[in-house]
mmCIF file of the N, C-alpha and C atoms, coordinates in Angstrom:
data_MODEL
# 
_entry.id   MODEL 
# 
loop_
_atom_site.group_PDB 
_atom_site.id 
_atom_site.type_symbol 
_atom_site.label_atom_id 
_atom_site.label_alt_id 
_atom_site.label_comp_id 
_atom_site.label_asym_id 
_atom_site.label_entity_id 
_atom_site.label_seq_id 
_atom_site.pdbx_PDB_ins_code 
_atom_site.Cartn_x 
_atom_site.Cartn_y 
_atom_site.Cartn_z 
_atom_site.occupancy 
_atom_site.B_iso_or_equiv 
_atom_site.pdbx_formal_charge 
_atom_site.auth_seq_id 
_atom_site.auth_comp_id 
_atom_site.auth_asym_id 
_atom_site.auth_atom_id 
_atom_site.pdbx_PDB_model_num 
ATOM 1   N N  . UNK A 1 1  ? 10.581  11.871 -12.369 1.00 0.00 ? 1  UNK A N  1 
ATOM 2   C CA . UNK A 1 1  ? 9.166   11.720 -12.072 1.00 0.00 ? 1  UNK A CA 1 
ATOM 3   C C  . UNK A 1 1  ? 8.393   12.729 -12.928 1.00 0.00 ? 1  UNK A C  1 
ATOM 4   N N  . UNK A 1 2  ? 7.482   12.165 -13.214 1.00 0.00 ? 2  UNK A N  1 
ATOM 5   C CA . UNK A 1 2  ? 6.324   13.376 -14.013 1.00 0.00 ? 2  UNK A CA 1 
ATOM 6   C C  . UNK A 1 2  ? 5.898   14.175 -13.433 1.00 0.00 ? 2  UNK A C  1 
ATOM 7   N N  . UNK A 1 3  ? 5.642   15.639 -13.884 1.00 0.00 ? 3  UNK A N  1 
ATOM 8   C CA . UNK A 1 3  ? 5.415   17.331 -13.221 1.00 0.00 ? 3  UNK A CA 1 
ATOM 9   C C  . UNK A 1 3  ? 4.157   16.638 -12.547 1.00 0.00 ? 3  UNK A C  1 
ATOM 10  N N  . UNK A 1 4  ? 2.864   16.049 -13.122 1.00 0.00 ? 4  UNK A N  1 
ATOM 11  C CA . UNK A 1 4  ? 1.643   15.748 -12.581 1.00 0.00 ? 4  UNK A CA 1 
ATOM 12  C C  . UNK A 1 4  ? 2.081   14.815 -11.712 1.00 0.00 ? 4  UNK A C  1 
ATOM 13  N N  . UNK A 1 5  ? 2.322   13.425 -12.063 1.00 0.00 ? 5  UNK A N  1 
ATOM 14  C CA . UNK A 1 5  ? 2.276   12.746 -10.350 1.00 0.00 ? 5  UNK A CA 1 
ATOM 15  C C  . UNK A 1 5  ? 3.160   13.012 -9.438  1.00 0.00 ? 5  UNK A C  1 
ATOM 16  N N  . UNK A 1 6  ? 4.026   13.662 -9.482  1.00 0.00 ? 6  UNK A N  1 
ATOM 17  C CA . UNK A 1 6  ? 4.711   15.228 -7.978  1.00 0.00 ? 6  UNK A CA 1 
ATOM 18  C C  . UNK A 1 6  ? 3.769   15.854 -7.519  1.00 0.00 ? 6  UNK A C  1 
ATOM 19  N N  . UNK A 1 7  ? 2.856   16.632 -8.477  1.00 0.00 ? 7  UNK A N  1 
ATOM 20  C CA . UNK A 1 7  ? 2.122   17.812 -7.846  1.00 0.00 ? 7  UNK A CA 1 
ATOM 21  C C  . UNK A 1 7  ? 0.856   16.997 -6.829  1.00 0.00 ? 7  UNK A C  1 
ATOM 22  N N  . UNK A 1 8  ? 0.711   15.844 -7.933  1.00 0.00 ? 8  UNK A N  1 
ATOM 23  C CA . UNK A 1 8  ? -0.393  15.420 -7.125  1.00 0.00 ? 8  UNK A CA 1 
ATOM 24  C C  . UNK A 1 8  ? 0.114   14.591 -6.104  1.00 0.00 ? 8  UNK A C  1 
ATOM 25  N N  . UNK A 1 9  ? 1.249   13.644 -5.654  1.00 0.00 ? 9  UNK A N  1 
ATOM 26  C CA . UNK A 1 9  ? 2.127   13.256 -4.216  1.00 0.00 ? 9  UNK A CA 1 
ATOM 27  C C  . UNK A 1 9  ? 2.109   14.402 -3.113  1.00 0.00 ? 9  UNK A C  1 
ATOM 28  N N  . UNK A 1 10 ? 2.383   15.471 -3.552  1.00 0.00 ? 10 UNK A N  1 
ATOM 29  C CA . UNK A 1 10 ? 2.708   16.811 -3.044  1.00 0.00 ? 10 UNK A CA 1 
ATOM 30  C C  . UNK A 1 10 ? 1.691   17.399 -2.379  1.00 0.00 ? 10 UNK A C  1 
ATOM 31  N N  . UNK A 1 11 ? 0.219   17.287 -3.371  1.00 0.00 ? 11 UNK A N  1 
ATOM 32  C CA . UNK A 1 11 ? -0.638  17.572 -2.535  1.00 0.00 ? 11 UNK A CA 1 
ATOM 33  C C  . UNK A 1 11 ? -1.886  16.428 -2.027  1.00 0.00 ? 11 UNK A C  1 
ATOM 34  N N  . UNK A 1 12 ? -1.511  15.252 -1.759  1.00 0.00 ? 12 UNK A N  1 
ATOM 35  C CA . UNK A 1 12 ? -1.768  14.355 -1.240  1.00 0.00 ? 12 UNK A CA 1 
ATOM 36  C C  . UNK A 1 12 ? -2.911  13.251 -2.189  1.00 0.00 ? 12 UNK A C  1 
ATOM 37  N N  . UNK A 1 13 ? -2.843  13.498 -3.593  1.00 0.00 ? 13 UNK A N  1 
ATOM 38  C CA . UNK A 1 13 ? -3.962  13.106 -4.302  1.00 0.00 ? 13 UNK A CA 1 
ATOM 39  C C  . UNK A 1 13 ? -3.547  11.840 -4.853  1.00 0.00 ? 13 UNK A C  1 
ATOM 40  N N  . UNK A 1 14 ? -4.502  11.062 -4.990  1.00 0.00 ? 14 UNK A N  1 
ATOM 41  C CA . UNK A 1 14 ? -4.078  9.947  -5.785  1.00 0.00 ? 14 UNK A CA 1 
ATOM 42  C C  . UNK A 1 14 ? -5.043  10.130 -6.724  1.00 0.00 ? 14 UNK A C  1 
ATOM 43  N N  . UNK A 1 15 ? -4.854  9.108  -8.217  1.00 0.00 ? 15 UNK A N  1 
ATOM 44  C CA . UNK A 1 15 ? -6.065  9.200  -9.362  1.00 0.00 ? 15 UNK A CA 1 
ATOM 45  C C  . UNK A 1 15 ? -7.110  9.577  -9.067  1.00 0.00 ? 15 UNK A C  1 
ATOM 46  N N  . UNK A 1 16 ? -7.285  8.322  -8.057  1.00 0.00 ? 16 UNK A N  1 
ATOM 47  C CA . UNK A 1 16 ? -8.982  8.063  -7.801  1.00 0.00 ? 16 UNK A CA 1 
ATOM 48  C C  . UNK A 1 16 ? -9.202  9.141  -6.934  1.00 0.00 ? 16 UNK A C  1 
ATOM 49  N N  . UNK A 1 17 ? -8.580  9.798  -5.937  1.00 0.00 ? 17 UNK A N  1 
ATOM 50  C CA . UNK A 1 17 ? -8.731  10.588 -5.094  1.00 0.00 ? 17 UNK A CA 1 
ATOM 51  C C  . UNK A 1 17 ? -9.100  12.319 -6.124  1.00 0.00 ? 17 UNK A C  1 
ATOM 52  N N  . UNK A 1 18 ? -8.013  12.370 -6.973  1.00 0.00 ? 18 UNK A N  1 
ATOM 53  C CA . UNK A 1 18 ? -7.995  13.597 -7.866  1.00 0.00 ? 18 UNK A CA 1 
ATOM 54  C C  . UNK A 1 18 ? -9.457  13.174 -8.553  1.00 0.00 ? 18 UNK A C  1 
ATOM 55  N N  . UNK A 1 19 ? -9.613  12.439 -9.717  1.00 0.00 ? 19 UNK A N  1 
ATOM 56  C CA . UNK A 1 19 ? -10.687 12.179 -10.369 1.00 0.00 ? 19 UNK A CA 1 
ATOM 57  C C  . UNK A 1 19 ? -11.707 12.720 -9.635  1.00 0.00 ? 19 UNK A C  1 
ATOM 58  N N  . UNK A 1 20 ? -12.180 12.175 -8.227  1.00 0.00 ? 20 UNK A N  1 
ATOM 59  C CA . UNK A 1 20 ? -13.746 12.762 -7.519  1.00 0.00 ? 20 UNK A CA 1 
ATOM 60  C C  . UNK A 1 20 ? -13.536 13.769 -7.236  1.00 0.00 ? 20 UNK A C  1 
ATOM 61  N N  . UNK A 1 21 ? -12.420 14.407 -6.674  1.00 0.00 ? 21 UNK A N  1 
ATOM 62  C CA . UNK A 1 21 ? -12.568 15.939 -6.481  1.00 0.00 ? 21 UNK A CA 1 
ATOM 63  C C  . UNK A 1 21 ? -12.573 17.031 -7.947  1.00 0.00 ? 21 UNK A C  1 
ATOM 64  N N  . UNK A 1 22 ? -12.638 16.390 -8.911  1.00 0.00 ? 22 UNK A N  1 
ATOM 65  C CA . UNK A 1 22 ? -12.804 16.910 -9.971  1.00 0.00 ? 22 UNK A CA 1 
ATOM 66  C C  . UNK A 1 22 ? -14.063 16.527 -10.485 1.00 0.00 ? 22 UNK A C  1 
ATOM 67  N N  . UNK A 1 23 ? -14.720 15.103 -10.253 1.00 0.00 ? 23 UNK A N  1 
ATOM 68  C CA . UNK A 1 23 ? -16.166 14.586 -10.585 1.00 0.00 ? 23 UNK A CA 1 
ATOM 69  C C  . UNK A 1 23 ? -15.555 14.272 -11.729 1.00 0.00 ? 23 UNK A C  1 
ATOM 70  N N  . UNK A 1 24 ? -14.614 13.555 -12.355 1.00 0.00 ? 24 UNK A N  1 
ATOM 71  C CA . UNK A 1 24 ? -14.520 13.120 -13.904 1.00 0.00 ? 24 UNK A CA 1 
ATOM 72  C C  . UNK A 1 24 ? -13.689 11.526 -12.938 1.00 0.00 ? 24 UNK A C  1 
ATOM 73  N N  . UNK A 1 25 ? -14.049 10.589 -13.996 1.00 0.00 ? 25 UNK A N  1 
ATOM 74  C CA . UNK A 1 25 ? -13.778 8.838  -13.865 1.00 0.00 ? 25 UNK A CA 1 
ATOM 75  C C  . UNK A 1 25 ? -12.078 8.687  -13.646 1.00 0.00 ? 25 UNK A C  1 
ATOM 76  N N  . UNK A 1 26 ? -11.657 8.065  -13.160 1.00 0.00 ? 26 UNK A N  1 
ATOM 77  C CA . UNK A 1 26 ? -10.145 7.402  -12.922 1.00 0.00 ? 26 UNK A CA 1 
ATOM 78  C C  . UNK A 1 26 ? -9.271  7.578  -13.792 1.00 0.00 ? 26 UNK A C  1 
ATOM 79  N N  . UNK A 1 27 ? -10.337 7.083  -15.120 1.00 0.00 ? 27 UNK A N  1 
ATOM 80  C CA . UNK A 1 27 ? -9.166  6.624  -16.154 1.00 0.00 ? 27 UNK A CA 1 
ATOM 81  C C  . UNK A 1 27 ? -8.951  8.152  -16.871 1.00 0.00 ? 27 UNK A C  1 
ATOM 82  N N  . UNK A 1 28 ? -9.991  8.933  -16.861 1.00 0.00 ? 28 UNK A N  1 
ATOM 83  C CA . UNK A 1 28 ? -9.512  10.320 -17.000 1.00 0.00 ? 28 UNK A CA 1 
ATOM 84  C C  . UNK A 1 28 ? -7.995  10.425 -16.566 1.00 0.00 ? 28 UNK A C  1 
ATOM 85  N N  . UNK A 1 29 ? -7.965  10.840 -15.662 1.00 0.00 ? 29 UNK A N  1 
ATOM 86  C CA . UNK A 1 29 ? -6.701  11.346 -14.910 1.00 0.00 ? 29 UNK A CA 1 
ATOM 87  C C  . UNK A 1 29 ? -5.446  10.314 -15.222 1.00 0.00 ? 29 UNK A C  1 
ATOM 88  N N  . UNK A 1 30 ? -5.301  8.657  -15.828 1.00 0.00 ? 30 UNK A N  1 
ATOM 89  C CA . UNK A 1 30 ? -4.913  8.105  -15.756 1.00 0.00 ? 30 UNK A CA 1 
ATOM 90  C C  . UNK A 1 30 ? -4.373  8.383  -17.397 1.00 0.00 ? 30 UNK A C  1 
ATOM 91  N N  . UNK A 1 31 ? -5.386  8.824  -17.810 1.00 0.00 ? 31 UNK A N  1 
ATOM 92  C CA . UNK A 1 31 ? -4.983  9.192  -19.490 1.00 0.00 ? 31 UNK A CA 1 
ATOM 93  C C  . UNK A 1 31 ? -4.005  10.186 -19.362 1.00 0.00 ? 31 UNK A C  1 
ATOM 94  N N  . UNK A 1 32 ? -4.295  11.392 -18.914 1.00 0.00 ? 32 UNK A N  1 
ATOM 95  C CA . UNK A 1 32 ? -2.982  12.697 -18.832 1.00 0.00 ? 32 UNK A CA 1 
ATOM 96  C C  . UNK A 1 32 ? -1.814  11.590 -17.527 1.00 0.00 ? 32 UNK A C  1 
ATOM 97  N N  . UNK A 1 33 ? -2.118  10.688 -17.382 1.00 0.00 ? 33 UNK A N  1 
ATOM 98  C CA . UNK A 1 33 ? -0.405  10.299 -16.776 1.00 0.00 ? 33 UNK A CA 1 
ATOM 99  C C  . UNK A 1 33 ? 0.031   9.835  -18.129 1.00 0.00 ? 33 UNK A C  1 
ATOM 100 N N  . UNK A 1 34 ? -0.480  9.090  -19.044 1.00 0.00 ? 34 UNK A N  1 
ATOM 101 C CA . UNK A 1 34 ? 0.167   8.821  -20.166 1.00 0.00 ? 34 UNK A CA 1 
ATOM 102 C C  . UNK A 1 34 ? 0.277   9.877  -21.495 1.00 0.00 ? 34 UNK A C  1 
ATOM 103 N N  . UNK A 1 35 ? -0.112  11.010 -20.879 1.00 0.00 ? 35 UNK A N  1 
ATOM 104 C CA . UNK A 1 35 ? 0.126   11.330 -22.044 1.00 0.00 ? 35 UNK A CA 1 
ATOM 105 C C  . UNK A 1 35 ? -0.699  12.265 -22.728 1.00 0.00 ? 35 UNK A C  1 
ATOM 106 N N  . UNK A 1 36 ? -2.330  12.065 -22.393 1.00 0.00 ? 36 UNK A N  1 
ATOM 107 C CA . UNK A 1 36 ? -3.579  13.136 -23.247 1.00 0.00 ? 36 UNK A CA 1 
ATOM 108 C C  . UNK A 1 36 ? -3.088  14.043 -22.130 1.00 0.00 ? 36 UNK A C  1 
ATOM 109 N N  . UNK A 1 37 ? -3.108  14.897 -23.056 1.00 0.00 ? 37 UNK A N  1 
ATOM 110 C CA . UNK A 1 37 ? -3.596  16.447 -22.524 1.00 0.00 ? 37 UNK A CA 1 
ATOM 111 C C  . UNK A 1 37 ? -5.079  16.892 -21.825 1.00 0.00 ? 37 UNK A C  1 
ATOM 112 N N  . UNK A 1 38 ? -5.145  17.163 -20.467 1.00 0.00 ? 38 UNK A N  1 
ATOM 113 C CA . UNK A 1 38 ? -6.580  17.235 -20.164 1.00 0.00 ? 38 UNK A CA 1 
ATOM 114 C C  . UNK A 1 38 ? -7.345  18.174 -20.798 1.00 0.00 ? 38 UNK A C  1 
ATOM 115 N N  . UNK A 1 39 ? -8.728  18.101 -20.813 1.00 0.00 ? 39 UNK A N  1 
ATOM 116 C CA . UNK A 1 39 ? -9.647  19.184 -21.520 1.00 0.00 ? 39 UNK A CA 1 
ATOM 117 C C  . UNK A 1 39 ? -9.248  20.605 -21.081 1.00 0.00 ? 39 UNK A C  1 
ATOM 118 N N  . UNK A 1 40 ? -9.713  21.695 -21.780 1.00 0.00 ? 40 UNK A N  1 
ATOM 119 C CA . UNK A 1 40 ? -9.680  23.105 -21.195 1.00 0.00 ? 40 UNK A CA 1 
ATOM 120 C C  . UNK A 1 40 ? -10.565 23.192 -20.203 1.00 0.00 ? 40 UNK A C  1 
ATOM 121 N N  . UNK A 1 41 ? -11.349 22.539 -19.740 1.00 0.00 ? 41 UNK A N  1 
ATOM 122 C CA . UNK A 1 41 ? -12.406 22.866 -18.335 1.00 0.00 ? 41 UNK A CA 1 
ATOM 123 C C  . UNK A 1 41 ? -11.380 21.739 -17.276 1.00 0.00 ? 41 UNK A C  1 
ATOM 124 N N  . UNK A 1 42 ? -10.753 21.045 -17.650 1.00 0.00 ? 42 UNK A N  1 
ATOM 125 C CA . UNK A 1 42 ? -10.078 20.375 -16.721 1.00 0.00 ? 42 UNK A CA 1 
ATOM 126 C C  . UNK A 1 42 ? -9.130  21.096 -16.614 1.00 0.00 ? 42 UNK A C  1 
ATOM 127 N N  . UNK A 1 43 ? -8.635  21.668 -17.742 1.00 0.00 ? 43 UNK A N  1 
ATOM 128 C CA . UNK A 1 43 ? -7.093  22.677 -16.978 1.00 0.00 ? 43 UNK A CA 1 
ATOM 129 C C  . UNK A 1 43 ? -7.589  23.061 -16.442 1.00 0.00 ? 43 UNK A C  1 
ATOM 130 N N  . UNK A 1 44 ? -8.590  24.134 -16.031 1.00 0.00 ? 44 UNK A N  1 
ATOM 131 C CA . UNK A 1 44 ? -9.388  24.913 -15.285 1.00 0.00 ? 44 UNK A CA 1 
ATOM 132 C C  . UNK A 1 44 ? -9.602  24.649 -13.802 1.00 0.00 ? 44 UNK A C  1 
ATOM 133 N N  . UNK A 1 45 ? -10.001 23.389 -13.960 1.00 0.00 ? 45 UNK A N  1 
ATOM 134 C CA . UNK A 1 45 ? -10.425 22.937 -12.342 1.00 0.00 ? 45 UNK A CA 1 
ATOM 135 C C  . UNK A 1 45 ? -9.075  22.224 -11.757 1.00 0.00 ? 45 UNK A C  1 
ATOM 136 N N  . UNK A 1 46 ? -7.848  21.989 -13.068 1.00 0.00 ? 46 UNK A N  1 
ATOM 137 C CA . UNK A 1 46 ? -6.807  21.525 -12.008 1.00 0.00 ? 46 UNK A CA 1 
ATOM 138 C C  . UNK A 1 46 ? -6.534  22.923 -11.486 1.00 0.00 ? 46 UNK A C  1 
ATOM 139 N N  . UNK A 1 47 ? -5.871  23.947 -12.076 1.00 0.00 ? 47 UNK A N  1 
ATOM 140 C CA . UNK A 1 47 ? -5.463  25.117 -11.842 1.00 0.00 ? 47 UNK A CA 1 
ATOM 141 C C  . UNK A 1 47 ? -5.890  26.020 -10.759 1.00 0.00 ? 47 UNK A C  1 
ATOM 142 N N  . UNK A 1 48 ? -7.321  26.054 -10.330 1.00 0.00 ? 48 UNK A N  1 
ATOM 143 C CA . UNK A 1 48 ? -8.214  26.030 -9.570  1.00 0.00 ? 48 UNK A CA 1 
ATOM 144 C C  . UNK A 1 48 ? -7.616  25.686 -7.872  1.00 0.00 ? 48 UNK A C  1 
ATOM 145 N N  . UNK A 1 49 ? -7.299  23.763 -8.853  1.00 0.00 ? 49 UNK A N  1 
ATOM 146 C CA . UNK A 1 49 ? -6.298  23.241 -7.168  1.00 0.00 ? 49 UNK A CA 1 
ATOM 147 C C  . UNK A 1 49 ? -5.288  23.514 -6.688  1.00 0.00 ? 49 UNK A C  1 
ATOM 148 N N  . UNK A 1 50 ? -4.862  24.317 -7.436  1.00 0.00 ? 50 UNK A N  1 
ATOM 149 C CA . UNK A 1 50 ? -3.239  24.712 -7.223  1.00 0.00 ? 50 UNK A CA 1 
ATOM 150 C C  . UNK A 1 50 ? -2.251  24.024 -8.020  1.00 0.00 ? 50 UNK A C  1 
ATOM 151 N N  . UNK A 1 51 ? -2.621  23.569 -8.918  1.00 0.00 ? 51 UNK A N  1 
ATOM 152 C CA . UNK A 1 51 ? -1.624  22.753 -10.175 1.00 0.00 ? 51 UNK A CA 1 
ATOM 153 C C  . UNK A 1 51 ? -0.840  23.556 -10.511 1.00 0.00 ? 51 UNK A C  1 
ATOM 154 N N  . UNK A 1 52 ? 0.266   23.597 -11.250 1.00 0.00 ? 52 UNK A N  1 
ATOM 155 C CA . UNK A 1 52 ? 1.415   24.957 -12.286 1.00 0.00 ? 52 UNK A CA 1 
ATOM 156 C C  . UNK A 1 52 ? 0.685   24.789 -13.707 1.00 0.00 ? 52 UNK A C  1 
ATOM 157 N N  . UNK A 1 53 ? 0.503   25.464 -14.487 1.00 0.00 ? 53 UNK A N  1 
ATOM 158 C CA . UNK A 1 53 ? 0.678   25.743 -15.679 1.00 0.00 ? 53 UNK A CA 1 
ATOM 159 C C  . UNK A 1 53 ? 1.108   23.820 -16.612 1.00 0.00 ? 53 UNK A C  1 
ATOM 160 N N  . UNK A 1 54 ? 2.463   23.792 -16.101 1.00 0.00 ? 54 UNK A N  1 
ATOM 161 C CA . UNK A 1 54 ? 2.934   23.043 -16.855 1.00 0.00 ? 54 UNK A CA 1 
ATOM 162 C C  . UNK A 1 54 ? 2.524   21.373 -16.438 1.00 0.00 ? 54 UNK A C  1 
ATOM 163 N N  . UNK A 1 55 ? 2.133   21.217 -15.423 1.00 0.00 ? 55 UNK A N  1 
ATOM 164 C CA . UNK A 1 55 ? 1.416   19.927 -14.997 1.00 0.00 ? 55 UNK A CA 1 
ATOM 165 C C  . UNK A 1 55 ? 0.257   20.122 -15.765 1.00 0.00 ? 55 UNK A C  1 
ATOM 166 N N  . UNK A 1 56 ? -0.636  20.921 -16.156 1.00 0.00 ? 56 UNK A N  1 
ATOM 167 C CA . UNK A 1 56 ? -1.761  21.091 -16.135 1.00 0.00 ? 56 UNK A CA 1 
ATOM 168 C C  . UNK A 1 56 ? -1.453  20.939 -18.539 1.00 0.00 ? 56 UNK A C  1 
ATOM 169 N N  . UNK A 1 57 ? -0.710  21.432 -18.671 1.00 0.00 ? 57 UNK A N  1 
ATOM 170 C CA . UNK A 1 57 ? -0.288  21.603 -20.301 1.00 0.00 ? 57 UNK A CA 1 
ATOM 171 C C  . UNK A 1 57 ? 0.540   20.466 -20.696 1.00 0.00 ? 57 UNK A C  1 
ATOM 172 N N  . UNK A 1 58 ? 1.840   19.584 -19.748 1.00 0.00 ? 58 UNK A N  1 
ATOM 173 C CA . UNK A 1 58 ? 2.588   18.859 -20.127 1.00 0.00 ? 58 UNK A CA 1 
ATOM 174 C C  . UNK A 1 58 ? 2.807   17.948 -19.462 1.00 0.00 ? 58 UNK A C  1 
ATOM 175 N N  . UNK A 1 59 ? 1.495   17.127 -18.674 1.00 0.00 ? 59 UNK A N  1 
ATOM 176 C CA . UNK A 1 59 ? 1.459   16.447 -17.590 1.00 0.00 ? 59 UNK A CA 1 
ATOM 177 C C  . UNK A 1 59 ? 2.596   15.120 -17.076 1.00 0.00 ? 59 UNK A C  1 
ATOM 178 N N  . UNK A 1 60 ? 3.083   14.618 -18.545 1.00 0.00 ? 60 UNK A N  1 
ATOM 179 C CA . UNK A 1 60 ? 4.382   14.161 -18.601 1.00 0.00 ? 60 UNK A CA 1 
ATOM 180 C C  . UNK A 1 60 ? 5.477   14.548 -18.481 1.00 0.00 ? 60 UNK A C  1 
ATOM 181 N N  . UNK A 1 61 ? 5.875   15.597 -18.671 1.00 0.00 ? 61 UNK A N  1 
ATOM 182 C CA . UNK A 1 61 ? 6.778   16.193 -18.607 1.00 0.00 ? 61 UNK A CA 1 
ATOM 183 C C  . UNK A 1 61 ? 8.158   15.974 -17.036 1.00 0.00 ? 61 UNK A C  1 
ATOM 184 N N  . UNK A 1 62 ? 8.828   15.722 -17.270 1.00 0.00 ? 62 UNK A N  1 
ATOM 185 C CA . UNK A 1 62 ? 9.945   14.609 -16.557 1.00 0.00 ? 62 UNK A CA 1 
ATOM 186 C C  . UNK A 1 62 ? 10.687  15.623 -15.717 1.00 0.00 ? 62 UNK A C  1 
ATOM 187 N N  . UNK A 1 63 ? 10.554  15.855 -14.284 1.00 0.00 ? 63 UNK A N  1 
ATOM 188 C CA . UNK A 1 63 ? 11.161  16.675 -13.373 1.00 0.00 ? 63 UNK A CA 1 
ATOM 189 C C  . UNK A 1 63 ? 12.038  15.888 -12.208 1.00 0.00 ? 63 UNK A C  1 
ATOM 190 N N  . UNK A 1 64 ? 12.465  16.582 -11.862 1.00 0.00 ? 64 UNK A N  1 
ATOM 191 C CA . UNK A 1 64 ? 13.435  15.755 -10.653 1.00 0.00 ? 64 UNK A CA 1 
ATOM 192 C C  . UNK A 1 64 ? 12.529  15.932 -9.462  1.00 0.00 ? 64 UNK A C  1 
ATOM 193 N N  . UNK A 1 65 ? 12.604  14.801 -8.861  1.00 0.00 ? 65 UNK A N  1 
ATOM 194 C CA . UNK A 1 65 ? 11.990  14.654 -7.436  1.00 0.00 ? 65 UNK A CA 1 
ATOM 195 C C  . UNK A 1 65 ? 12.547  15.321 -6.152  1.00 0.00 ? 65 UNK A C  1 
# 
């Protein structure tokens, strides 16, 4: 499973759910599942939520569940 959709299962978020508590659109958040790297004000406000480092830098990045 990817470091980001764990952290965000983990802490109960879905896209659409993450996206408004951040105030940025769906497909935002839907882009770093594939792959973009979020902005530096978005690392910010994930990090903010309690994200790691590496969800927030390598949102793909492939962890065990």
């Amino acid at each position: 499973m990817q470091i980001l959709k764990k952290e965000m299962k983990l802490m109960g978020y879905t896209a659409k759910s993450l996206a408004d508590r951040l105030g940025l659109s769906s497909p935002s958040v839907h882009a770093w599942m594939n792959g973009i790297k979020p902005s530096p004000s978005s690392i910010l406000k994930l990090k903010q939520l309690g994200f790691s480092d590496t969800a927030c830098l390598d949102p793909r990045k492939e962890v065990e569940v």
